[in-house]
C-alpha positions as protocol buffer text, in pm:
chain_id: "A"
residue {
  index: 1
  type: UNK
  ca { x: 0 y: 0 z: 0 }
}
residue {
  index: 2
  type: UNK
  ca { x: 268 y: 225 z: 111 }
}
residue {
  index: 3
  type: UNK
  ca { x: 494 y: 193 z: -255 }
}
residue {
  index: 4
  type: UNK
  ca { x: 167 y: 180 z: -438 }
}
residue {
  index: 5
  type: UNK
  ca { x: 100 y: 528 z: -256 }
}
residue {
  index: 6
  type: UNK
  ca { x: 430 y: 662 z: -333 }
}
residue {
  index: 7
  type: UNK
  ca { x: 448 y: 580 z: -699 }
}
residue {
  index: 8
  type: UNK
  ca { x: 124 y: 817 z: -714 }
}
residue {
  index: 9
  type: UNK
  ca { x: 360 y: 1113 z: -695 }
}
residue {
  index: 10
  type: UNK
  ca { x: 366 y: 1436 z: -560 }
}
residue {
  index: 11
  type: UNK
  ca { x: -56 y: 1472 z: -554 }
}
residue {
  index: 12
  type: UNK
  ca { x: -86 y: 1185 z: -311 }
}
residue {
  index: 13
  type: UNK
  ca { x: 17 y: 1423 z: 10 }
}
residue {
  index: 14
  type: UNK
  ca { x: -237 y: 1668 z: -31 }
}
residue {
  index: 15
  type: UNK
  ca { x: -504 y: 1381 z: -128 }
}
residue {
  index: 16
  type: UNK
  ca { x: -390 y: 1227 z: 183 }
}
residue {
  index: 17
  type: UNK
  ca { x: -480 y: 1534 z: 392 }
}
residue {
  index: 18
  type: UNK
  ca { x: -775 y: 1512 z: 254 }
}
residue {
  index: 19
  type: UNK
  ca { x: -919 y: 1212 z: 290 }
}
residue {
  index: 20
  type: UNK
  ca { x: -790 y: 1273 z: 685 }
}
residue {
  index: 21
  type: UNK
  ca { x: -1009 y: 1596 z: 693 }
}
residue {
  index: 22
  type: UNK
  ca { x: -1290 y: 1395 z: 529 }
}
residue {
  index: 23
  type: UNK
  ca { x: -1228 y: 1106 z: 831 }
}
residue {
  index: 24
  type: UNK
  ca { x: -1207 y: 1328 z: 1140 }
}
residue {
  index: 25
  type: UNK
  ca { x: -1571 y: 1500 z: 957 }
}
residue {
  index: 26
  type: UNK
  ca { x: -1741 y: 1219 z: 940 }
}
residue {
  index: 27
  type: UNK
  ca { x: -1641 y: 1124 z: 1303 }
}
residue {
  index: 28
  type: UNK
  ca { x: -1721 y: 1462 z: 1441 }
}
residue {
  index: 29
  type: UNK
  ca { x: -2071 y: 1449 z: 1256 }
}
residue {
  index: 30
  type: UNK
  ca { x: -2202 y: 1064 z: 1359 }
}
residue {
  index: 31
  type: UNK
  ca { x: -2090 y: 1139 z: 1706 }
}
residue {
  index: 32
  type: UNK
  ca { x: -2271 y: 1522 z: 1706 }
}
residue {
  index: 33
  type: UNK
  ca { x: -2603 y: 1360 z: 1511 }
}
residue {
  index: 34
  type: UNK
  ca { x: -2581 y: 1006 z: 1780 }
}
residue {
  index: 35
  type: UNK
  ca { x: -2580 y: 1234 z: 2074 }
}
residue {
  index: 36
  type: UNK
  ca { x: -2878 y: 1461 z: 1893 }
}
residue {
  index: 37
  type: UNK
  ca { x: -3126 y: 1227 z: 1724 }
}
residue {
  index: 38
  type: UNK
  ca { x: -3408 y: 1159 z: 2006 }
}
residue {
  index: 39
  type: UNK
  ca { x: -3798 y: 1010 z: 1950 }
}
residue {
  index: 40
  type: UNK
  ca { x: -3907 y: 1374 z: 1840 }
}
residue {
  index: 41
  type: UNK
  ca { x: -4288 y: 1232 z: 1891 }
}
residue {
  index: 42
  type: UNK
  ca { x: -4189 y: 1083 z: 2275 }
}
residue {
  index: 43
  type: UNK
  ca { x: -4002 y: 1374 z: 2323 }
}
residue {
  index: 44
  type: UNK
  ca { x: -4264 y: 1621 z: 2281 }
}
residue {
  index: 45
  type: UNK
  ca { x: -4562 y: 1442 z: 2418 }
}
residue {
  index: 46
  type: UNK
  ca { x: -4292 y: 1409 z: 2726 }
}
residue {
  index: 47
  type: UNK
  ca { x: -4286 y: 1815 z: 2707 }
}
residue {
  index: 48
  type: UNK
  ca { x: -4688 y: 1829 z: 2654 }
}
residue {
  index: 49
  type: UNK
  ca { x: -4711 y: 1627 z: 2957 }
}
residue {
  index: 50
  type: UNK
  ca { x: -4461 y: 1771 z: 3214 }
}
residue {
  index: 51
  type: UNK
  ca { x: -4590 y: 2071 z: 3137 }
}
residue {
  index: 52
  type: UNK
  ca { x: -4976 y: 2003 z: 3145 }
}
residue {
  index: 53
  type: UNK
  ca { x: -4925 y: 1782 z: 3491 }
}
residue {
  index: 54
  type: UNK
  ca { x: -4616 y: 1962 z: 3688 }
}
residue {
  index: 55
  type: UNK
  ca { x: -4593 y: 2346 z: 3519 }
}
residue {
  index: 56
  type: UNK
  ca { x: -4307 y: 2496 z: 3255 }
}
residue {
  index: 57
  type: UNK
  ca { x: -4006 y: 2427 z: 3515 }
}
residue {
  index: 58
  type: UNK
  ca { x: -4081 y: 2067 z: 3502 }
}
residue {
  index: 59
  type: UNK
  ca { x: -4115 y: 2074 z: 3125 }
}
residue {
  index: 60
  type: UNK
  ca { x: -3760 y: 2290 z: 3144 }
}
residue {
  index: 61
  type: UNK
  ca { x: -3580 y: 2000 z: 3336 }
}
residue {
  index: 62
  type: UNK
  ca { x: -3717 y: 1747 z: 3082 }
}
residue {
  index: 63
  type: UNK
  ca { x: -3540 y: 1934 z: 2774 }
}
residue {
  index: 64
  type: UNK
  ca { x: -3231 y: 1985 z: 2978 }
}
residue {
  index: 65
  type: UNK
  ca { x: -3239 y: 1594 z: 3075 }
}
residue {
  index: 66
  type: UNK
  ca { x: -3269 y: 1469 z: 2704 }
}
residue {
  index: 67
  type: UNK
  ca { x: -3037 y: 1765 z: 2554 }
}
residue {
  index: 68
  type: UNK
  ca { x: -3001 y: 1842 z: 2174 }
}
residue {
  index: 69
  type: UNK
  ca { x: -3090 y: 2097 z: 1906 }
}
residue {
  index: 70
  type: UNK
  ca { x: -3493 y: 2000 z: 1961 }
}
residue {
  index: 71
  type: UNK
  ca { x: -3421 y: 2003 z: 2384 }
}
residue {
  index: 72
  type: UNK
  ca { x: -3313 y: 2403 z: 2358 }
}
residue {
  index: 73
  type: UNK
  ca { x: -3528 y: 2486 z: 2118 }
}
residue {
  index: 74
  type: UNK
  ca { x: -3806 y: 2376 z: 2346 }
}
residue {
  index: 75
  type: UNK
  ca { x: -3668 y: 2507 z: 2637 }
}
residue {
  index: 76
  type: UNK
  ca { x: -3594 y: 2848 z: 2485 }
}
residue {
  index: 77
  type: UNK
  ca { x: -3942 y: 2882 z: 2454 }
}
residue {
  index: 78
  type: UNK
  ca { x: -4073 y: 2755 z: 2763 }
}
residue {
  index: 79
  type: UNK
  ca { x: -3858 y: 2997 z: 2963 }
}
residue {
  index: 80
  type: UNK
  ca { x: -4089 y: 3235 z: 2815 }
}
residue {
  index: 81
  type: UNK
  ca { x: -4381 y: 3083 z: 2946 }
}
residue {
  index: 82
  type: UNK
  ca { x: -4640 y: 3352 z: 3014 }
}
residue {
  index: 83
  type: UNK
  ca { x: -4518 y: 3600 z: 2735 }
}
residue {
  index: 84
  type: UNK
  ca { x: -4671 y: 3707 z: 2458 }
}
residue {
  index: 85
  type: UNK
  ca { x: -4674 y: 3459 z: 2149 }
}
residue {
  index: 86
  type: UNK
  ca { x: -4474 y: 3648 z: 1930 }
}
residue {
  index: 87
  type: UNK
  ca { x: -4218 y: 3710 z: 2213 }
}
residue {
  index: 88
  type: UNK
  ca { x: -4196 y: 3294 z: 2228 }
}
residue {
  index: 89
  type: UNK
  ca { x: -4181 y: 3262 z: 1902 }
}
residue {
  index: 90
  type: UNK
  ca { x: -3863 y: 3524 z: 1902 }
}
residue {
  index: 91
  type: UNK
  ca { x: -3661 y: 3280 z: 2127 }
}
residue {
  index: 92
  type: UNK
  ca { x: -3789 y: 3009 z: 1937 }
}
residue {
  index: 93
  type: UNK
  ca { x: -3628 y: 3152 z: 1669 }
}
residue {
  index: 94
  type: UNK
  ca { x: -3346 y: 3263 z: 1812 }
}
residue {
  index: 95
  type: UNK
  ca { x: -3217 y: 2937 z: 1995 }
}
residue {
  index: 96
  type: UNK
  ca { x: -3290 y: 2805 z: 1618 }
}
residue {
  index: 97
  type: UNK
  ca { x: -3024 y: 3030 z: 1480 }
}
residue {
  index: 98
  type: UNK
  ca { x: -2754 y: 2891 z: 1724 }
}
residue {
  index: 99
  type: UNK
  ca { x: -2862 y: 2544 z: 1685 }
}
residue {
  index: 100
  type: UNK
  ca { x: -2874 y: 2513 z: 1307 }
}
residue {
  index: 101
  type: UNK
  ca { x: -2554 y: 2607 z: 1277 }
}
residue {
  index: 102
  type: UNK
  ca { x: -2413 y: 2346 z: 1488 }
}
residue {
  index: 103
  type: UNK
  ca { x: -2589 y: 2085 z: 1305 }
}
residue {
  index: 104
  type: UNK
  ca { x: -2416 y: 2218 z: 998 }
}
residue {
  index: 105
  type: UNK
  ca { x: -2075 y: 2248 z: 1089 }
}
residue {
  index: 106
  type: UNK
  ca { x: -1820 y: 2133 z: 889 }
}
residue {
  index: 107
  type: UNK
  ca { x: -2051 y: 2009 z: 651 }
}
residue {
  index: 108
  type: UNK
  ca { x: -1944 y: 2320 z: 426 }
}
residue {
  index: 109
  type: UNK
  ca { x: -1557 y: 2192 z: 400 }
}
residue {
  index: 110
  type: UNK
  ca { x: -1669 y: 1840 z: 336 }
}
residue {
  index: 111
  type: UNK
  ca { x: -1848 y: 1963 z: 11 }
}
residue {
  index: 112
  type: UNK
  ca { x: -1538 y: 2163 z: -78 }
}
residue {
  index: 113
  type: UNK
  ca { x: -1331 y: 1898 z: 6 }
}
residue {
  index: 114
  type: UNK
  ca { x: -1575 y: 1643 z: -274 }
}
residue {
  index: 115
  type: UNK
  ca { x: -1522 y: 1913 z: -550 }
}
residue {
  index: 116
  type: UNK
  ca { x: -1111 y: 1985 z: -442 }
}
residue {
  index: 117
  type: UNK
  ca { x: -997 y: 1635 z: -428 }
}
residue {
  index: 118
  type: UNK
  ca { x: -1170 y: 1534 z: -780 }
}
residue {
  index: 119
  type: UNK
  ca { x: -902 y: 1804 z: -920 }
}
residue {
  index: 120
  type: UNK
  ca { x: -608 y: 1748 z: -718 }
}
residue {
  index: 121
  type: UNK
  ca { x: -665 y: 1375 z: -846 }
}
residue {
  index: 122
  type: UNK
  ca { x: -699 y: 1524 z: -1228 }
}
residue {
  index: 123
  type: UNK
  ca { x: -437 y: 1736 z: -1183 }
}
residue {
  index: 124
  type: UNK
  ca { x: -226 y: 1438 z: -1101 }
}
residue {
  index: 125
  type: UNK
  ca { x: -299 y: 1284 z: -1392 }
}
residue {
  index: 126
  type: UNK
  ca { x: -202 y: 1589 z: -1588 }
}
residue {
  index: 127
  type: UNK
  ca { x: 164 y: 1519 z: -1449 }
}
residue {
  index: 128
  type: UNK
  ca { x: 160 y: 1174 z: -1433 }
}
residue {
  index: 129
  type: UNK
  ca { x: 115 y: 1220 z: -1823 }
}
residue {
  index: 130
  type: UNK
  ca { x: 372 y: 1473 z: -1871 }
}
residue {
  index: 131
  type: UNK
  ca { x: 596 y: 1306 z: -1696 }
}
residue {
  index: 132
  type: UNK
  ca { x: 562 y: 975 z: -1945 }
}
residue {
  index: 133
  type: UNK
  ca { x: 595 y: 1221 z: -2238 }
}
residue {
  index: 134
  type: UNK
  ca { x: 903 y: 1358 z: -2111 }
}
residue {
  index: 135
  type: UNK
  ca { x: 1034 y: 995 z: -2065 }
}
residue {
  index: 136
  type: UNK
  ca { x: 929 y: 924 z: -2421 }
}
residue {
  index: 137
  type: UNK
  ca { x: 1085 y: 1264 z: -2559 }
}
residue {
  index: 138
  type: UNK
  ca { x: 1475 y: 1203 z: -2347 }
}
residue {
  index: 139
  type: UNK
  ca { x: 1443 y: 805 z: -2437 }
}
residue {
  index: 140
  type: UNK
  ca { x: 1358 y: 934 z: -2803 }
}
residue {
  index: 141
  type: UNK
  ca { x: 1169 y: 599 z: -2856 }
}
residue {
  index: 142
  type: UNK
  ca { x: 846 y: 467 z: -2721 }
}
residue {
  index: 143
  type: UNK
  ca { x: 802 y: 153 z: -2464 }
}
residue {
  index: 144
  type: UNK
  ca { x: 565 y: 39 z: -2226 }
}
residue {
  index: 145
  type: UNK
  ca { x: 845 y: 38 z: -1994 }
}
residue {
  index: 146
  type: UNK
  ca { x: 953 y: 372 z: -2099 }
}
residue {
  index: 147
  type: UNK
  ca { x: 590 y: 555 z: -2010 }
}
residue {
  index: 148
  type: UNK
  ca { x: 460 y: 342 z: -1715 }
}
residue {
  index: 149
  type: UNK
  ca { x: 544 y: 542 z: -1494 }
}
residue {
  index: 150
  type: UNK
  ca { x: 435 y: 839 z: -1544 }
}
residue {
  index: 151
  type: UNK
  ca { x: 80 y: 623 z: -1636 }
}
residue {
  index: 152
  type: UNK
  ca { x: 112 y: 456 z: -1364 }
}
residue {
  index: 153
  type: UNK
  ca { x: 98 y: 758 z: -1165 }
}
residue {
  index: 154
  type: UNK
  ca { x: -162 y: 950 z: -1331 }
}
residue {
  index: 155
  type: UNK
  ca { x: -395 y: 643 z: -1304 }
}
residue {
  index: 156
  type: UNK
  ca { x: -328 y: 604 z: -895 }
}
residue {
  index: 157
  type: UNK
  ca { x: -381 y: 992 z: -826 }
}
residue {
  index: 158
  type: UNK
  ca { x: -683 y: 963 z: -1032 }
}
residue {
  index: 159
  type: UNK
  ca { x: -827 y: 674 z: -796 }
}
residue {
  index: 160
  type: UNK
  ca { x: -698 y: 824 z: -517 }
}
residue {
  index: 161
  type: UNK
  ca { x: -913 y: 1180 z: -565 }
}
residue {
  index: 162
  type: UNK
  ca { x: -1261 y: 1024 z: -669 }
}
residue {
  index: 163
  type: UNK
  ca { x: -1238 y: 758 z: -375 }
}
residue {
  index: 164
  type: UNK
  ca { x: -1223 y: 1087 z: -184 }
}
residue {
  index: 165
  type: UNK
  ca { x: -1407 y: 1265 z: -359 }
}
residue {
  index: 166
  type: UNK
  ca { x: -1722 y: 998 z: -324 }
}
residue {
  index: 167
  type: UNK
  ca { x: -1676 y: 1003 z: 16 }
}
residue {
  index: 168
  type: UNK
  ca { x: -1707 y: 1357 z: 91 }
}
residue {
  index: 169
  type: UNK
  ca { x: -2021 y: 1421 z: -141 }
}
residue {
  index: 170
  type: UNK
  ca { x: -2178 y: 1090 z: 41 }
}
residue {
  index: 171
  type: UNK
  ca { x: -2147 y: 1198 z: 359 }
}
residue {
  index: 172
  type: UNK
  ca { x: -2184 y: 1565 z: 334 }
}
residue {
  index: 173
  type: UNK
  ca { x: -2582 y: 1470 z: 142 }
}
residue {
  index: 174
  type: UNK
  ca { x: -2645 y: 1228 z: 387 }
}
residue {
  index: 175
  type: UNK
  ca { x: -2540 y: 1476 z: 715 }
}
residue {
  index: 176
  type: UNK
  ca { x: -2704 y: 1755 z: 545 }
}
residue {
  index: 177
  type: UNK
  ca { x: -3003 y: 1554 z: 491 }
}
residue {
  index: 178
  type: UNK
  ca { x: -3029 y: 1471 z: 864 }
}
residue {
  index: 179
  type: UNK
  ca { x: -3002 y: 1824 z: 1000 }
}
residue {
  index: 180
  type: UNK
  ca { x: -3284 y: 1916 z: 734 }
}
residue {
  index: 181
  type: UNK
  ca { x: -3473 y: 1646 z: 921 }
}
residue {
  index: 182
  type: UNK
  ca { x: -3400 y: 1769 z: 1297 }
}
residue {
  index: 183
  type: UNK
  ca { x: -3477 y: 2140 z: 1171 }
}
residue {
  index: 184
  type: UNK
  ca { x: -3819 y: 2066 z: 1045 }
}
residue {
  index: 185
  type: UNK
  ca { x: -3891 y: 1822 z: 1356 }
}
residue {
  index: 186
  type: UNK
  ca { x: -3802 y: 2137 z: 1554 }
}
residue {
  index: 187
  type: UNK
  ca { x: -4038 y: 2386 z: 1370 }
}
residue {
  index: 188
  type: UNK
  ca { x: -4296 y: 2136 z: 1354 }
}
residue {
  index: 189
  type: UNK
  ca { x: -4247 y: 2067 z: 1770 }
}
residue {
  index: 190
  type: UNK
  ca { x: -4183 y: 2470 z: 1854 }
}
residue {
  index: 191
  type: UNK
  ca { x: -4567 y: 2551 z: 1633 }
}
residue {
  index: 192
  type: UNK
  ca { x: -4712 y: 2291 z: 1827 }
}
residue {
  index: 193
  type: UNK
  ca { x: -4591 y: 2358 z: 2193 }
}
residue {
  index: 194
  type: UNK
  ca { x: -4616 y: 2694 z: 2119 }
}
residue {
  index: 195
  type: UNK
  ca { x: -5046 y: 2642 z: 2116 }
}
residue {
  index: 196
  type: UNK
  ca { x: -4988 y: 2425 z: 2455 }
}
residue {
  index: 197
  type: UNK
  ca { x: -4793 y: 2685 z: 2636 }
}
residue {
  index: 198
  type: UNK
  ca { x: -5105 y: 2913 z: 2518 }
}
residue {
  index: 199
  type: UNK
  ca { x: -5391 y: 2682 z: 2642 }
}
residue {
  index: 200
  type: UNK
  ca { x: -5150 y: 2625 z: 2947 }
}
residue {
  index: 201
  type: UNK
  ca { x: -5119 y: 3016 z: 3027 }
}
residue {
  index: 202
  type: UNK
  ca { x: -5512 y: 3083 z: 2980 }
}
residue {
  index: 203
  type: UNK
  ca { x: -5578 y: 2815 z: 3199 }
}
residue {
  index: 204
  type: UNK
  ca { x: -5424 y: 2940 z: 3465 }
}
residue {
  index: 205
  type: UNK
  ca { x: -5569 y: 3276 z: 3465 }
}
């Protein structure tokens, strides 16, 4: 593995960053979206009823025990139990702003990374086949010996940048599609508790 690696020339050290970026990404992202993903529906009806049964600080220490974008979304709002609905739906909004973000994080260099590494690995080939020519033009004769080299190369630093490539563009649809997921679960949840925490304040007037 290691000779194969070095006979892909100079274009092999930056693919290998790379695909190490792409690695650590991916590892940072299952382990964010693992601790995040909950049972939106058991989540919220365990909001609904806290709230209904004990008042908003027991519905508070239920978002802070489960935790995640969804959790302080929920509890962003229910600290302004009482308020005004458009003030709720401010820190709705707000806590939504910080949140999304985090969902998204690095998400943005592994798409960069997908498009990058697909010409790094091109661009190898471009002087993997220059060098062959230049072995062709000093040898003044042509050989399979003479230009596999310089094939060889291009054809390794291409393989090297899509495998990298595929593996950035994956992942970065399938974590993107995830945090689309979690940020409609959260609008959908917010509307909803938001006409609770309503019912819930006129009730107790």
């Amino acid at each position: 593995m290691i000779e194969i690696f070095l006979k892909g020339g100079f274009m092999m050290w930056p693919l290998l960053i790379a695909s190490i970026m792409v690695v650590a990404i991916i590892i940072d992202r299952f382990l964010y979206f693992r601790a995040a993903e909950v049972d939106e529906r058991k989540f919220f009806i365990g909001v609904k009823d806290k709230l209904r049964s004990q008042g908003p600080d027991a519905a508070i220490a239920y978002t802070e025990e489960v935790g995640g974008p969804i959790a302080a979304i929920m509890k962003a709002g229910l600290n302004q139990f009482g308020q005004d609905r458009s003030k709720i739906e401010e820190f709705f909004e707000r806590e939504a702003l910080i949140e999304f973000p985090r969902m998204k994080r690095f998400l943005p260099a592994l798409h960069t990374i997908g498009n990058v590494a697909t010409l790094m690995g091109f661009t190898g080939t471009v002087l993997g086949m220059i060098k062959a020519f230049n072995s062709i033009a000093l040898a003044g004769t042509t050989s399979p010996s003479i230009v596999a080299g310089g094939i060889g190369e291009a054809l390794i630093t291409t393989a090297m940048g899509l495998v990298v490539a595929l593996f950035a563009v994956v992942f970065y649809h399938y974590f993107n599609q995830r945090a689309e997921r979690i940020i409609l679960e959260a609008e959908k949840a917010s509307l909803n508790l938001l006409d609770i925490m309503e019912e819930e304040h006129v009730s107790t007037l």
